[in-house]
Rosetta silent file (secondary structure, phi, psi, omega in degrees, C-alpha in Angstrom):
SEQUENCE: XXXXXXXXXXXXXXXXXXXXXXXXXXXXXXXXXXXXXXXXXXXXXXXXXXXXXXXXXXXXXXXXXXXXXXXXXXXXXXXXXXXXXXXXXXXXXXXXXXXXXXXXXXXXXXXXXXXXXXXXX
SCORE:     score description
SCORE:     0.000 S_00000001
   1 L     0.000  141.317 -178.076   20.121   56.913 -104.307 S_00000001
   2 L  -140.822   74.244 -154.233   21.806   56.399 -107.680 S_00000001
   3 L   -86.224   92.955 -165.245   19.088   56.079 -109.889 S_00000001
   4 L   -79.622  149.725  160.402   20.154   56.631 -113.836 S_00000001
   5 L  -110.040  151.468 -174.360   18.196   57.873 -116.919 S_00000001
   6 L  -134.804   95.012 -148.171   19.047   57.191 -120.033 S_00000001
   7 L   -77.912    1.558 -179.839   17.630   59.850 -122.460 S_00000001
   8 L   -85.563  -46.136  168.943   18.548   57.346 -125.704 S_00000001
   9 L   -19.703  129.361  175.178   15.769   54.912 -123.958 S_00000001
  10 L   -88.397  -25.288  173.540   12.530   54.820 -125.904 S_00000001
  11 L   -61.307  159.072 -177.419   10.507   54.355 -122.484 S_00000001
  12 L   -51.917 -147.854 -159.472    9.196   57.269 -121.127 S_00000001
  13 L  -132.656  -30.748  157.668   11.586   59.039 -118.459 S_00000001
  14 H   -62.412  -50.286  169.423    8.846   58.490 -115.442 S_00000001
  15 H   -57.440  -52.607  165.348    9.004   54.833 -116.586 S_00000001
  16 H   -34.211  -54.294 -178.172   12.193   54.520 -116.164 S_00000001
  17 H   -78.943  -33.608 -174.525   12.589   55.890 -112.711 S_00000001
  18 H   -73.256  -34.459 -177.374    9.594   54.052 -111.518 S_00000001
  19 H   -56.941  -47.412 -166.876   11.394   50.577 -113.064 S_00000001
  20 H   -96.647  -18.720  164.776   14.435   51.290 -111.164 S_00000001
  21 H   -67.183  -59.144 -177.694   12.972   52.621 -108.029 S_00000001
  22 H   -40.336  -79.885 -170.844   10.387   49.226 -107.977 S_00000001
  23 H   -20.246  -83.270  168.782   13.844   47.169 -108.526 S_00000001
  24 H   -47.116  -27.075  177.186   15.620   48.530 -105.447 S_00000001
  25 H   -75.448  -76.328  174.033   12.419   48.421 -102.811 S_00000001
  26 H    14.290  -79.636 -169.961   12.268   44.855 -104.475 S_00000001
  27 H   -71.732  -10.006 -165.760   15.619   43.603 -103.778 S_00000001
  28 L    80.212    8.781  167.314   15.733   45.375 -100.342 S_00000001
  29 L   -48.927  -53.709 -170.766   17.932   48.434 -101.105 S_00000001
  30 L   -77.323  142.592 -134.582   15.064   50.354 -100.134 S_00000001
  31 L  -139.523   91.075 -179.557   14.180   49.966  -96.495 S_00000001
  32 L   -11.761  147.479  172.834   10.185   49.386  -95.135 S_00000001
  33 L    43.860   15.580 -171.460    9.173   53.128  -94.245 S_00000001
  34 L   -91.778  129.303  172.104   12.385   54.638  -95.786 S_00000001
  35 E  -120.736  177.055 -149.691   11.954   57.557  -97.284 S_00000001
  36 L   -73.421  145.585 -175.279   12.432   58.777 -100.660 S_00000001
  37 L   -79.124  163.940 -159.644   14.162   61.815 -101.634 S_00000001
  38 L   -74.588  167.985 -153.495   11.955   64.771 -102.178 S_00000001
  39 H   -56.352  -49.797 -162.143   10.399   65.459 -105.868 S_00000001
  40 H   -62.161  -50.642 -154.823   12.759   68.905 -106.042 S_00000001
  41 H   -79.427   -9.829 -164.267   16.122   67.384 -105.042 S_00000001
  42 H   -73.816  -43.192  166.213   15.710   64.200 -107.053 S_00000001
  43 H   -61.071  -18.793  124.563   14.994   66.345 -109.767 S_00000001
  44 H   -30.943  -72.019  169.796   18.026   68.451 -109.414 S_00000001
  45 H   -43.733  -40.491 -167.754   19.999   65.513 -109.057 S_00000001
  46 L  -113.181   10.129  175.606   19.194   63.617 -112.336 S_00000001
  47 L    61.716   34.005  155.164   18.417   66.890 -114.513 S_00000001
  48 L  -143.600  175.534 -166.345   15.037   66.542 -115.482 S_00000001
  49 L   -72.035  157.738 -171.949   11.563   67.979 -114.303 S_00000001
  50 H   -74.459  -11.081 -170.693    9.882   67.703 -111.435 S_00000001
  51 H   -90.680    4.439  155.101    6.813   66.816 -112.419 S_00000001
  52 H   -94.878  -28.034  148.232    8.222   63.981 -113.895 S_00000001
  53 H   -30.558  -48.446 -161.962    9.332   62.820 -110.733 S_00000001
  54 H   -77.265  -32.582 -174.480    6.056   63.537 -109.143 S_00000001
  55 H   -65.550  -35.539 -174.776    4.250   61.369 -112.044 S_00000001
  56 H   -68.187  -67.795 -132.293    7.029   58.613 -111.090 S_00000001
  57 H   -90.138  -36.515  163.838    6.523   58.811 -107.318 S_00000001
  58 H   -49.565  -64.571 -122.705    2.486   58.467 -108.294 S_00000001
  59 H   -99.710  -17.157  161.624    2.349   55.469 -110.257 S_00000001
  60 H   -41.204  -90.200 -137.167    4.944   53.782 -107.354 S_00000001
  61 H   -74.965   -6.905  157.988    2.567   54.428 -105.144 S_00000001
  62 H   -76.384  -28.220 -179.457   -0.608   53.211 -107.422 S_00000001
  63 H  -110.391   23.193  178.131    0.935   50.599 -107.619 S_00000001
  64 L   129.625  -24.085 -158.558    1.688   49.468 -104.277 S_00000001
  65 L   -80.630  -16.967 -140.702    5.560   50.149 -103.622 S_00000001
  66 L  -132.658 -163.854  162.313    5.212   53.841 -101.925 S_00000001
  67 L  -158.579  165.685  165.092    2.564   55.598  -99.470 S_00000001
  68 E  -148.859  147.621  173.878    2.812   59.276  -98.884 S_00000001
  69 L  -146.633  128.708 -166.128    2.186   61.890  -96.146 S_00000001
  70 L   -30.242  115.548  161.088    1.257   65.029  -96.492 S_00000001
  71 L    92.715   -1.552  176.700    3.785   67.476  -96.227 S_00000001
  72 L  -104.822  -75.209  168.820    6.319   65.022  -95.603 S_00000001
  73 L   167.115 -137.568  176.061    7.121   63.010  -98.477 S_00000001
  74 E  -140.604  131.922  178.183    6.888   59.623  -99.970 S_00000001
  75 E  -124.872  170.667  176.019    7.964   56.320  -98.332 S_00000001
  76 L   -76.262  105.698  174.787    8.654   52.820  -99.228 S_00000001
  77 L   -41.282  161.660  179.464    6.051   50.216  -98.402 S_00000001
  78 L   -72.209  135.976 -155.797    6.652   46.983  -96.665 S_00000001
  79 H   -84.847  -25.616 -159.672    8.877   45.131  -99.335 S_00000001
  80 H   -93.005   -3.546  176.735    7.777   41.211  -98.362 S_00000001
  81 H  -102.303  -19.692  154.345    3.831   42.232  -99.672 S_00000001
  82 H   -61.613  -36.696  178.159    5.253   43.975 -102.875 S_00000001
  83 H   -86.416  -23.571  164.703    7.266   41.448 -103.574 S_00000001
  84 H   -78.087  -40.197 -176.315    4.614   38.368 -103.297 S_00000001
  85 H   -51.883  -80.363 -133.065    2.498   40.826 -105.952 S_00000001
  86 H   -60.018  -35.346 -176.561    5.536   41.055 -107.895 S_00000001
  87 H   -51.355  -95.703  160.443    6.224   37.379 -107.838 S_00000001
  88 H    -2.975  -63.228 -166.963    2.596   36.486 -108.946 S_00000001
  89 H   -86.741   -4.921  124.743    2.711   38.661 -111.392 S_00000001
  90 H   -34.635  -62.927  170.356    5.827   37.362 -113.136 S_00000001
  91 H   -37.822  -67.910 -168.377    4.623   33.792 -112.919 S_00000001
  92 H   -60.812   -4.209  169.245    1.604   34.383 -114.553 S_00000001
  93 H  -102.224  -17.883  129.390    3.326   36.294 -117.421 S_00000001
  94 H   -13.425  -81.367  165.738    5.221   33.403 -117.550 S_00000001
  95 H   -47.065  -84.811 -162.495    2.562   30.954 -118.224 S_00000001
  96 H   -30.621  -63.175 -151.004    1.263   33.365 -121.022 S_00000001
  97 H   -79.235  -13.917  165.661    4.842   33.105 -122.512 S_00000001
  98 H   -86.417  -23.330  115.196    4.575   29.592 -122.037 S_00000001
  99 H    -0.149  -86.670  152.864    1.395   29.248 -123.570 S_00000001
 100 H   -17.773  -43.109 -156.738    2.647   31.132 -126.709 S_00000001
 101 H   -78.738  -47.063 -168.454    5.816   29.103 -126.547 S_00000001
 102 H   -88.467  -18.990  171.425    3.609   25.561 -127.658 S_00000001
 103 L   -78.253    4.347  178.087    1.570   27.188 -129.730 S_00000001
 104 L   -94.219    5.004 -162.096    4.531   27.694 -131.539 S_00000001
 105 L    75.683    7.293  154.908    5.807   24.351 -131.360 S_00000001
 106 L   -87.643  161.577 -166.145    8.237   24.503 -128.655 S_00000001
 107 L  -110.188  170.739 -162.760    8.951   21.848 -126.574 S_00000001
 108 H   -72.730  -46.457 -174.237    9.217   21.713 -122.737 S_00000001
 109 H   -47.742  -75.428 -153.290   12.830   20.508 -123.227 S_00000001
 110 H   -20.964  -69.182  177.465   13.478   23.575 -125.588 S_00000001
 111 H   -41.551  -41.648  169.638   12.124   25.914 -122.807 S_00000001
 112 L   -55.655  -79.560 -147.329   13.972   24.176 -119.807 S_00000001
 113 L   -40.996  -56.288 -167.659   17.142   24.545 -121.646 S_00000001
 114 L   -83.257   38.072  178.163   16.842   27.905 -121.870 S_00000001
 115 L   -90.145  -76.621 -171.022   15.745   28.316 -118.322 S_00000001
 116 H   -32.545  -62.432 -179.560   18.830   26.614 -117.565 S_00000001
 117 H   -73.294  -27.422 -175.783   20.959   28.507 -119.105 S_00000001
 118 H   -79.162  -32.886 -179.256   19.608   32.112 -118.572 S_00000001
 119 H   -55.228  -34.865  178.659   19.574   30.653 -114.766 S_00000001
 120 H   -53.535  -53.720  178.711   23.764   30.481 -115.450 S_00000001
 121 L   -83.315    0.000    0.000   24.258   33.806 -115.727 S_00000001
C-alpha cells in the first residue's frame, strides 16, 4: 500500500488516510476480504502514530468499508455494496449542489457545460 500524508493538509491526518484508503477499496485496488496492514507497521511506514491509524481503521469500518477480527486485523468489505452507498451518496450531494446552483441563478445549460467539461479531463 502506498498511501501518502501530507502534513501541509489542513484535514486531520486520520482523515486523510481514511479518504485514501475509501478511494482504493472503491476503485478496486483493495480486494473483498483483503487485508489491511496492521496499525504498528502502517504506522512505521508513514511516520506517524498509531493511534492515529487505529482512529483511521475505526471510522473505515463505521462507515462500512472495513470489518475486523479479533486478533487478526482489519479487512476490506465487499466493494460492489460500498460502492452503491458511495454512489447514492454523491448523487444526492449533487442535487443539494444543484439546488444551490438555481437559487443562484444558474442555468441547466451553465451546469451541463461544466459537467461536460470537468467530464474531459
Amino acid at each position: 500500500m502506498s498511501w501518502n500524508i501530507d502534513f501541509r493538509d489542513k484535514r486531520p491526518l486520520y482523515e486523510q488516510l481514511v479518504s485514501a484508503i475509501e478511494g482504493d477499496i472503491i476503485s478496486g485496488v483493495l480486494s473483498p476480504d483483503e487485508m489491511l496492514p496492521s496499525v504498528r507497521s502502517l504506522a512505521t511506514d508513514l511516520s506517524i502514530n498509531p493511534n492515529t491509524i487505529q482512529k483511521a481503521y475505526r471510522q473505515l469500518e463505521i462507515e462500512g468499508y472495513t470489518y475486523s477480527v479479533p486478533g487478526r486485523g482489519s479487512f476490506v468489505k465487499n466493494s460492489e455494496g460500498v460502492r452503491d452507498m458511495k454512489k447514492k451518496e454523491i448523487l444526492q450531494d449533487l442535487m443539494d449542489l444543484v439546488k444551490k446552483a438555481k437559487e443562484l441563478g444558474i442555468t441547466d445549460s451553465e451546469m451541463i457545460d461544466v459537467i461536460k467539461e470537468e467530464g474531459k479531463k
